[in-house]
C-alpha positions, 0 to 999 in steps of 0.5 A: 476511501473505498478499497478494492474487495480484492486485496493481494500482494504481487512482486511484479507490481513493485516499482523500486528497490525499496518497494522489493525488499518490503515486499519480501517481508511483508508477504513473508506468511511468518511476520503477521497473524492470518488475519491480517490483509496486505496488498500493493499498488492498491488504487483508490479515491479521496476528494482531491483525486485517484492515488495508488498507495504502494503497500497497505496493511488491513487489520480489522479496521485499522488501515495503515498506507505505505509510500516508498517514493520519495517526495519527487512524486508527491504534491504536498497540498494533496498528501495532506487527505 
């Protein structure tokens, strides 16, 4: 998986509820140490196709996916990479 260099977080790419409340505590300069990138609505490509992940957290080389939707707007077969 390739991300984009440019990682950030705008309020006006949340698309639901739950996308909006996460939003304002992980853009909250106070809840992780400076070294640590979020962004949202962050595109990328695997082997089953293009996604868009709703919240993603980069520390170091560790990266941590946050889905908010639900299971409505998933195909199980390709969750699974």
């Amino acid at each position: 998986m390739k991300l984009p260099q440019t990682i950030s977080l705008d309020i006006n790419n949340c698309e639901s509820i739950i996308e909006d409340r996460l939003f304002h505590y992980i853009s909250n300069p106070d809840f992780f140490s400076a070294d640590v990138k979020t962004g949202n609505q962050i595109s990328f490509s695997t082997s089953a196709g293009t996604f868009r992940i709703d919240f993603i957290i980069l520390y170091k080389k560790i990266l941590i996916a946050i889905e908010c939707d639900g299971s409505q707007y998933h195909i199980p077969s390709r969750d699974l990479y």
